[in-house]
N, C-alpha and C positions, 0 to 999 in steps of 0.2 A: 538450582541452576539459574542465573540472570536471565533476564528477559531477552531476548535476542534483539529486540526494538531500541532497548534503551545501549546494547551494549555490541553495537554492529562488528564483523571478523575486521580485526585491523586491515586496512588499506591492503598493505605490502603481501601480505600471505594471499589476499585473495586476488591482487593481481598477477601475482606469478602463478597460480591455480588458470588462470584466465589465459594468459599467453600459452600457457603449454596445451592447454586446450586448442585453444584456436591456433598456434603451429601445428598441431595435427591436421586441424581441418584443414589449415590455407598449403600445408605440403599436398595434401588430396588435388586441390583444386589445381593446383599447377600441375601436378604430374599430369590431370584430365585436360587440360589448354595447354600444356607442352612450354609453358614458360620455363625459360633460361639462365642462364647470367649474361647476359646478351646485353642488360640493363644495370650493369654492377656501378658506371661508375655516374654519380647524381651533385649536382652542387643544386646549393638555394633556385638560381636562375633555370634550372634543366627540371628541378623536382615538382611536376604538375602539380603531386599532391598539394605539397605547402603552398604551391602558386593558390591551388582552390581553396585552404586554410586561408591565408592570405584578405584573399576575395571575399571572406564569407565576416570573418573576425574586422572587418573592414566598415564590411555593411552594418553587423552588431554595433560597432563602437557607434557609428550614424543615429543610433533610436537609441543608445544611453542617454539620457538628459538630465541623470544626475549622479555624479561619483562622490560624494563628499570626503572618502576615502581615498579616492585616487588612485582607483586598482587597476584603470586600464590609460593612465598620462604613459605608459611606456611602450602601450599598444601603435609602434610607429615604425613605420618601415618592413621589407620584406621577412626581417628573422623571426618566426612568428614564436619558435619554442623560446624565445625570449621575452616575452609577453608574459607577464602576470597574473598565474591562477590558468596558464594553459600549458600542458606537458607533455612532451613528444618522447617518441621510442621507437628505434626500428622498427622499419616495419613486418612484421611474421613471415611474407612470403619472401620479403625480396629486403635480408637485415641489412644491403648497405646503404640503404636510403632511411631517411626520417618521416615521421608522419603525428599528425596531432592524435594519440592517443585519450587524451584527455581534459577535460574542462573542472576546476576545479573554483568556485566564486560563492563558497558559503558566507556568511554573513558579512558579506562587500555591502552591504545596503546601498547597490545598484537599483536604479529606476529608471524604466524604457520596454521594452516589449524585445519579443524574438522575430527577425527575420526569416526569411524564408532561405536567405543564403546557408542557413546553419543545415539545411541537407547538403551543400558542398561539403560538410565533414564529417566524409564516409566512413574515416578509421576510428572513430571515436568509441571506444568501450566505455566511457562513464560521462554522464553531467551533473554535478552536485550545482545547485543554485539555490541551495536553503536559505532563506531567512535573507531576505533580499527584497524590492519592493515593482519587479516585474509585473506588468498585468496585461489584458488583450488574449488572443486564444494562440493556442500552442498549434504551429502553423503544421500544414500536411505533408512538407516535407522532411519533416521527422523522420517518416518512414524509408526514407533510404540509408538512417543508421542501422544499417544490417547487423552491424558489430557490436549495438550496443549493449553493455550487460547489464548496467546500474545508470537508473535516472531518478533522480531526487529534485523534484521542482515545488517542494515544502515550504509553509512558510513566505508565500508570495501573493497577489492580487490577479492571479490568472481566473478568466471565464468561462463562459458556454459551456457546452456539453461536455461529458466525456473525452477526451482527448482521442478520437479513436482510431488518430495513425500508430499510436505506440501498439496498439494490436497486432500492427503486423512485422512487428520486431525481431526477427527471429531466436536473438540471444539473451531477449532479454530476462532478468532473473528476479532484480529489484524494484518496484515501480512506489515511489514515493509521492504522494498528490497532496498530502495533508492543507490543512489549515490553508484554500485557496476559497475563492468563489463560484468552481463548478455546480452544476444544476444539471436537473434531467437526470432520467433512470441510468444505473449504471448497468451496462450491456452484457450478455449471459457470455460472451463471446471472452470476458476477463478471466470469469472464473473455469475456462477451460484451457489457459494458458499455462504452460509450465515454472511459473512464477515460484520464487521461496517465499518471497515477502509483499505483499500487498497493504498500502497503506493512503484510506481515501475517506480520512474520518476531516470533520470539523470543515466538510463544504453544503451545499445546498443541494444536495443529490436529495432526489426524491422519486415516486410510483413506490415498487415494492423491491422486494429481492426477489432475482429470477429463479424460477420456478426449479430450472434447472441447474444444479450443480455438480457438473461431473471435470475429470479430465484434469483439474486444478493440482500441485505438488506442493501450493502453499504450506507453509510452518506458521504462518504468522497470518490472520485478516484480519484489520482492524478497519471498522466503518462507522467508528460511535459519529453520536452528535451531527444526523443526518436527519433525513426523515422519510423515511421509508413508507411507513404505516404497515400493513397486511403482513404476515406470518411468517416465521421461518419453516422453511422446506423441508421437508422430511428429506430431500435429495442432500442435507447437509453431511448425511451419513458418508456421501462418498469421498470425505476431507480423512476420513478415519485413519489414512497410511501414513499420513504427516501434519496434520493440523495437528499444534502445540496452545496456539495460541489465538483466542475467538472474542474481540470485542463489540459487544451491542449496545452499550451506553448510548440512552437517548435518542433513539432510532425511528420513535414511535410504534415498533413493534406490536400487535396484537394475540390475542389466540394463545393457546399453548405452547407449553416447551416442547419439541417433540421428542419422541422416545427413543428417535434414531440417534439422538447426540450422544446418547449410552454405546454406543459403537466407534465414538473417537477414543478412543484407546489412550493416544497420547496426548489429550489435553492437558493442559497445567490451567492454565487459566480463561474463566468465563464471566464473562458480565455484561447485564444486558437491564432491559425494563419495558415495563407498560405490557406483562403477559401477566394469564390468568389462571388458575384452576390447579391443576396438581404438580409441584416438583417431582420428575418423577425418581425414582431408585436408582436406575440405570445412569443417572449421571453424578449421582451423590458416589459411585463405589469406581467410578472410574480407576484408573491406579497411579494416573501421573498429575491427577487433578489437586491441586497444590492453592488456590487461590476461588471460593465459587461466592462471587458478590450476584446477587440477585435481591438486595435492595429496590424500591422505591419502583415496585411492580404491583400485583393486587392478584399474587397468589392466596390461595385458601388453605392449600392443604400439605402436607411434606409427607412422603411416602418412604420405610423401612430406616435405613441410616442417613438421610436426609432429616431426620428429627435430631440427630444428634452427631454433626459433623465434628465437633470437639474430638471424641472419641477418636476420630482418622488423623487425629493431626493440621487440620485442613483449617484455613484462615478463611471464614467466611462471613458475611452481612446479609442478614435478613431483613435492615429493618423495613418499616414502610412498606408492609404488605398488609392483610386479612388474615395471619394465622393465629389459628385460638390459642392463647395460654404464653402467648411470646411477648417480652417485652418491644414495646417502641415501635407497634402496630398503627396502620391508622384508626383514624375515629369510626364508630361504628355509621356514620352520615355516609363518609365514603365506603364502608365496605357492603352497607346493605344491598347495593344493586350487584352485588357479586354474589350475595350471601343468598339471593331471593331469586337468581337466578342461576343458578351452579352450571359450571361447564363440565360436561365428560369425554375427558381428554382423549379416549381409546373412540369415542365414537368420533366428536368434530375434530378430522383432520385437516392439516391446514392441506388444500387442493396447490397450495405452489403460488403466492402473492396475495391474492387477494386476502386469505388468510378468514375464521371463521366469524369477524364484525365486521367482514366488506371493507377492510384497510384503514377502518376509522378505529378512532379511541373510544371504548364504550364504555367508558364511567369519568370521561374528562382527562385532563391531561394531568399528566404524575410529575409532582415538583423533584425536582433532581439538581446534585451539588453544577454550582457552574465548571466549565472543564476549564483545566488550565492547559494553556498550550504546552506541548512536551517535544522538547526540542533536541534533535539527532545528534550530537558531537559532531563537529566538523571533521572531515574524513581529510586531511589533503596528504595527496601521493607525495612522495619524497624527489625531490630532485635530484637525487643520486642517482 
């Protein structure tokens, strides 16, 4: 099966998943506030919404200060669904009016930062802005995209911390952060959202992973090429009803694997680095595990059918560890301080961060390939 990262549910199927969804919901909310057709008949001039689409797409074009493509010279005048890379659709509770459903500005290689007008646009299910050259922080009025279901702000020069209005997103499903210059721990509060897809690799996120992980419906977390330090959590086990896919490339990770990751059931694919002491069994026999790179870490030992993954079928990389008798190990320089001080993985458990070397690297840093940026397809909705 394709990776779900590289190979997203086409647009059109997953928006009509979305509208019938939320007509269910926005039919609820009217029957409970007793809304009408009382408001059936709307032009550009009478329809608030667009008025505040309008207002908002107004302010944005203001803090563009560079289109070299020219994706928003048509952004003029009140008809805003005519506007370039922005897509409107009745709206669910009330179809005879329009509303901007969507922001679509994948690789516009636009430059300018996000206003704060962009919480005037409340209808909005989606903002793809991949690969674009945005930067500044992702302002707090985000959070009154109540409707958003997919946000993709990949591929950009955005900072600060965590973004942590999108936490209180209620719809949201997709959260795309890649390749930005976010910093600071990422918040326990993520990984108990009901998210599919989580993607917050190749920024400056650093402390550890939180201790806790429960709550989360992710298929997909990818957080390589961070720097974490301290351990992963035995609490990882509770991804087991739907984690598919787990990457830890370059994390700075410590300490052991732990034993619980034998209980994601539906992994396909793991990769991680800079852990130590035994691969254990329980992740080697998984049954959807399809891909296990644990490369250029300073494991010792490999336990039952972990000696011999061939055997499963299974595409895997060992190199660039301490295990005896395997080719393309490292030198015996770097593995003596593993070899003279063994870890036993069943006793040091990692306690939830700080992990069993206090979050630091205890034999030096593990040389690992450069990442190359991996870049989403542009999704854009159909104007049909």
């Amino acid at each position: 099966m394709a990776s779900f990262w590289l190979n997203p549910i086409p647009f059109r199927a997953l928006l009509i998943l979305l509208l019938l969804h939320l007509s269910c919901l926005f039919n609820n909310v009217a029957a409970k506030h007793g809304y009408s057709a009382r408001h059936s008949h709307h032009s550009h001039t009478s329809n608030r919404r667009l008025q505040r689409a309008y207002i908002a797409l107004q302010a944005w074009k203001r803090v563009i200060f560079s289109d070299p493509n020219n994706f928003t010279s048509n952004w003029v005048g009140p008809n805003v669904c005519k506007y370039t890379g922005i897509y409107c659709t009745a709206a669910l509770e009330e179809p005879k009016i329009k509303v901007v459903a969507g922001i679509d500005l994948n690789f516009a290689d636009l430059a300018g930062f996000l206003p704060d007008e962009l919480g005037l646009l409340t209808d909005l299910a989606l903002i793809h802005l991949n690969s674009n050259r945005f930067c500044g922080i992702i302002p707090q009025t985000i959070s009154n995209l109540s409707l958003l279901y997919e946000l993709d702000l990949s591929n950009n020069r955005f900072v600060g911390p965590f973004p942590s209005a999108v936490l209180s997103l209620p719809m949201l499903s997709y959260l795309d952060l890649r390749y930005n210059e976010f910093e600071g721990p990422l918040p326990p509060e993520l990984f108990q959202k009901k998210l599919d897809a989580i993607f917050v690799n190749n920024n400056r996120f650093s402390n550890v992973i939180p201790a806790i992980l429960s709550g989360s419906t992710a298929s997909v977390v990818v957080i390589a090429n961070n720097n974490f330090g301290g351990c992963l959590p035995p609490s990882i086990s509770n991804f087991a009803e739907t984690l598919e896919e787990l990457l830890l490339i370059n994390t700075s990770l410590t300490g052991c694997l732990p034993p619980e990751v034998g209980y994601l059931y539906k992994l396909r694919v793991l990769a991680h680095n800079m852990m130590s002491g035994l691969v254990p069994d329980g992740v080697c026999v998984l049954p959807s595990l399809s891909n296990f790179t644990f490369s250029y870490n300073f494991f010792c030992e490999e336990e039952g059918i972990c000696m011999n993954l061939t055997s499963r079928g299974i595409a895997f990389d060992d190199r660039r560890n301490c295990l005896p008798e395997k080719p393309l190990q490292r030198s015996k320089e770097e593995c003596n301080p593993v070899l003279e001080h063994p870890v036993d993985c069943y006793e040091e458990r990692c306690a939830g961060g700080g992990g069993i070397f206090g979050g630091a690297a205890p034999f030096g840093p593990a040389v690992v390939p450069a990442a190359t940026p991996m870049l989403p397809p542009s999704i854009a909705p159909s104007s049909t």
